[in-house]
C-alpha positions as CSV (number, residue, x, y, z in Angstrom):
1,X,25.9,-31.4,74.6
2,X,26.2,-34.7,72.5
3,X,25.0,-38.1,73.1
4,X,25.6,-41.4,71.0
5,X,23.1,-44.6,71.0
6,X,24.8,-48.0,69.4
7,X,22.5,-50.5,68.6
8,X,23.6,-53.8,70.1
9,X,21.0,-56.8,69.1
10,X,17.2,-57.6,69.9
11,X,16.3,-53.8,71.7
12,X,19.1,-53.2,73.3
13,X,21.2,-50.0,73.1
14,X,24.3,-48.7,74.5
15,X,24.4,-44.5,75.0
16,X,27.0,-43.1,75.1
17,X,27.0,-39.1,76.5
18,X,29.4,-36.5,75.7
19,X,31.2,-36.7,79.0
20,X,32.2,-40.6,78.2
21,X,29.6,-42.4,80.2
22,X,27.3,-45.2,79.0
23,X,24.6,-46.8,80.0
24,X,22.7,-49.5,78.5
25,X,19.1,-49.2,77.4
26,X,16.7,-52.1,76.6
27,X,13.0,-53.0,75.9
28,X,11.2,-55.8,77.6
29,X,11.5,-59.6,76.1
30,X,7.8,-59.7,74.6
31,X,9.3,-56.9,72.3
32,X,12.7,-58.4,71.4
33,X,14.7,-57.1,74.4
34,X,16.4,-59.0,76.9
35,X,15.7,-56.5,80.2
36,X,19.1,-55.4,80.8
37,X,18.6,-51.9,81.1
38,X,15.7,-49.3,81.6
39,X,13.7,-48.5,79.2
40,X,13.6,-45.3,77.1
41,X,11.3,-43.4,78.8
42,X,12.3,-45.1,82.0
43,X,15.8,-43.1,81.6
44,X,13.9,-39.9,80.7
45,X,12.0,-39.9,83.8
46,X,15.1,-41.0,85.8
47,X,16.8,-37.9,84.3
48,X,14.4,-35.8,85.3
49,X,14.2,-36.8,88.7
50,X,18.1,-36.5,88.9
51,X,17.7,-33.0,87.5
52,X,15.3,-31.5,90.1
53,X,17.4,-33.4,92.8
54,X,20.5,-32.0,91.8
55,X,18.8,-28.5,91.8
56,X,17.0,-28.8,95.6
57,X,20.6,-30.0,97.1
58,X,22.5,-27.4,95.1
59,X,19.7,-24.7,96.3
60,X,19.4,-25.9,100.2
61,X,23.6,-26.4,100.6
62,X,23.7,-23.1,99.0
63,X,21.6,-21.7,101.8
64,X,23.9,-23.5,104.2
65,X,21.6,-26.0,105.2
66,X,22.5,-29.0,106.6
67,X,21.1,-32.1,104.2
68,X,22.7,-35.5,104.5
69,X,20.9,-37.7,102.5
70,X,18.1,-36.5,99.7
71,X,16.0,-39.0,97.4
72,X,13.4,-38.5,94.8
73,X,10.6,-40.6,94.2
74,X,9.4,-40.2,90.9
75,X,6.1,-40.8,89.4
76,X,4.4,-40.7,85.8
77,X,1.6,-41.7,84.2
78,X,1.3,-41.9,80.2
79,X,-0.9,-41.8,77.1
80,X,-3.0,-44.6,76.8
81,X,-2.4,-43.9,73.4
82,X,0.6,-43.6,70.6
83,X,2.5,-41.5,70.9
84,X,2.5,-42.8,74.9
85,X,3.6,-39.4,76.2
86,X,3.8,-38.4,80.0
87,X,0.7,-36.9,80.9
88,X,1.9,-36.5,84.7
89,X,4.7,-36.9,86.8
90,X,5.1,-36.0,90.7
91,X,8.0,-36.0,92.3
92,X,8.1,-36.8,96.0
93,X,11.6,-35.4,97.4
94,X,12.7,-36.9,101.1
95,X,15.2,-34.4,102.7
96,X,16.9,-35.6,105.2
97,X,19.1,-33.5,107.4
98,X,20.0,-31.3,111.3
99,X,17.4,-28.4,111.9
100,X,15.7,-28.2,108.1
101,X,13.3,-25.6,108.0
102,X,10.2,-26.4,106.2
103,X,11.0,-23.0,104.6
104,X,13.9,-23.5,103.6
105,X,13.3,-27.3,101.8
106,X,9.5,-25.8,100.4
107,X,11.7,-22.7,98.8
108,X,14.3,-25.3,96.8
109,X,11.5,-27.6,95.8
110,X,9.5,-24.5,94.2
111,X,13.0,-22.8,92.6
112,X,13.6,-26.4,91.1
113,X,10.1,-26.7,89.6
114,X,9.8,-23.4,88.5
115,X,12.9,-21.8,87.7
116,X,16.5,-24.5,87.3
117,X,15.5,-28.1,86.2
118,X,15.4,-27.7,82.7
119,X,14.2,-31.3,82.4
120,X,10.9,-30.5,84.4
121,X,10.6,-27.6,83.0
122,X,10.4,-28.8,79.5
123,X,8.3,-31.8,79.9
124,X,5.9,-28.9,81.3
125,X,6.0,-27.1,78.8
126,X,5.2,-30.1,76.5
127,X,1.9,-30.5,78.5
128,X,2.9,-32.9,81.1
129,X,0.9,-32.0,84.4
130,X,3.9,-31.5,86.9
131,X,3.7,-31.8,91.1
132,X,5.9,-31.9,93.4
133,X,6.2,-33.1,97.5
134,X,8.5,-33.0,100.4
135,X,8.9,-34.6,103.6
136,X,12.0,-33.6,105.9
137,X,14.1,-36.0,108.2
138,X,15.7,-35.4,110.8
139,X,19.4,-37.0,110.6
């Protein structure tokens, strides 16, 4: 896996990943960025949350459940101070879908933390306190 970052001017970037996608990245005006894209850790946290989403859909269509609509709220909390590390993150999934079992959902949160999203998995082993949530919809 490969990534490029192109500095642009002020704080803003443009990445680049391996698979030809870009997206920009920027800092906030009071430290020479214009706001046009999330920052940094902003991304990294956004990344993560895609991550363990990915996982619980891939898990609960797997097991032939019928999801038709699943969000992640993610959220962290940092150093005070520098390096301004995550200290915690939760992550608050919403499953919507026919019939979810509470099972079913609990079981692809849990595999997600603990076993496929390799982003969770190693902010936690950095030391970031990790929890996760669910609430189930019915479509």
């Amino acid at each position: 896996m490969k990534a490029s970052v192109k500095w642009t001017d002020g704080r803003q970037f443009v990445a680049e990943s391996g698979s030809g996608h870009c997206v920009v990245i920027d800092g906030p005006p009071d430290h020479g960025g214009r706001n046009t894209g999330p920052r940094p850790m902003e991304l990294l946290l956004m990344g993560m949350g895609a991550c363990a989403s990915f996982d619980v859909l891939e898990i609960l269509e797997k097991s032939r459940a019928e999801v038709t609509d699943c969000s992640a709220q993610v959220e962290a909390e940092r150093a005070d101070a520098v390096p301004a590390v995550f200290t915690k993150i939760h992550v608050h999934f919403t499953v919507t879908g026919r019939s979810l079992k509470e099972s079913q959902v609990k079981r692809a949160v849990e595999l997600s933390a603990e076993k496929y999203c390799s982003a969770s998995i190693m902010l936690a082993k950095g030391g970031v306190a990790l929890s996760h949530s669910f609430t189930i919809e019915e479509a």
